[in-house]
N, C-alpha and C positions, 0 to 999 in steps of 0.2 A: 860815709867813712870809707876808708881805702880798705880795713880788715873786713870790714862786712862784703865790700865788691870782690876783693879774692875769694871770700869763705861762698861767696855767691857763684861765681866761676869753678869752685869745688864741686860744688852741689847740683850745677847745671850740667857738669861732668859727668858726674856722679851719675846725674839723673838719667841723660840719657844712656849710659852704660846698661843701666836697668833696664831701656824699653819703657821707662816713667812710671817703673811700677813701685819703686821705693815712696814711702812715707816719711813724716817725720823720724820714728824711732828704727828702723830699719838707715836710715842716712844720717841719724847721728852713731848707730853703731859703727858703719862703713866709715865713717869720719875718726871715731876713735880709732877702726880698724888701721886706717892709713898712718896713725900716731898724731894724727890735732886732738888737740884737747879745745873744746869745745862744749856750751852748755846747752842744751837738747830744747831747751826756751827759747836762744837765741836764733838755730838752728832753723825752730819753727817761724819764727819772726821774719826773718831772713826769707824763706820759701815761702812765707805769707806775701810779703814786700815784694815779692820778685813773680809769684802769681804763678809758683811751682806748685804741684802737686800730686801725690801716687795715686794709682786706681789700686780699687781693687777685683783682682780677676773672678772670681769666685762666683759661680753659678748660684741664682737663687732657684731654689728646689722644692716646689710644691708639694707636701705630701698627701692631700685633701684632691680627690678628684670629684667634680663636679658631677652629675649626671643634668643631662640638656634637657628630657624631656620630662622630667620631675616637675609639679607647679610649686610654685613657691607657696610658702606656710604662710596662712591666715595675719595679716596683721594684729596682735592683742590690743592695742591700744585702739583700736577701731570698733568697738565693742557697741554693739549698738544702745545708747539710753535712752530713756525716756522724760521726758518735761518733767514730769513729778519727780525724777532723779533726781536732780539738779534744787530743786523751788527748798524752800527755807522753810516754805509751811508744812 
């Protein structure tokens, strides 16, 4: 359709404007911001079709630090049995 290749040329706009960091609801706000009215489904449809998509920049942040030389804890489920454990009689 010819309205989804403009609203796609929008959005490729758009996109790069950002540095490719906008997402779906961030580029249909900027979409409303510019005065299209547009539906935020379509939106996503569109940038799905066309194989757009935002990153996101945001560091993941470990707050668990390991220690190397620690052994690691005992398996439980390693438990040793014995044959009569197990037997039915």
């Amino acid at each position: 359709m010819r309205a989804d290749d403009a609203l796609a040329h929008e959005i490729t706009v758009i996109h790069l404007a950002s540095k490719g960091a906008y997402r779906v609801p961030q580029m249909h706000a900027e979409l409303r911001r510019m005065g299209g009215r547009v539906n935020r489904k379509r939106v996503a449809l569109v940038m799905r079709h066309h194989g757009i998509a935002g990153v996101t920049r945001r560091r993941c942040r470990s707050l668990t630090r390991s220690d190397k030389q620690m052994r690691p804890a005992p398996d439980p489920t390693a438990l040793s049995r014995t044959r009569s454990a197990w037997s039915l009689t």
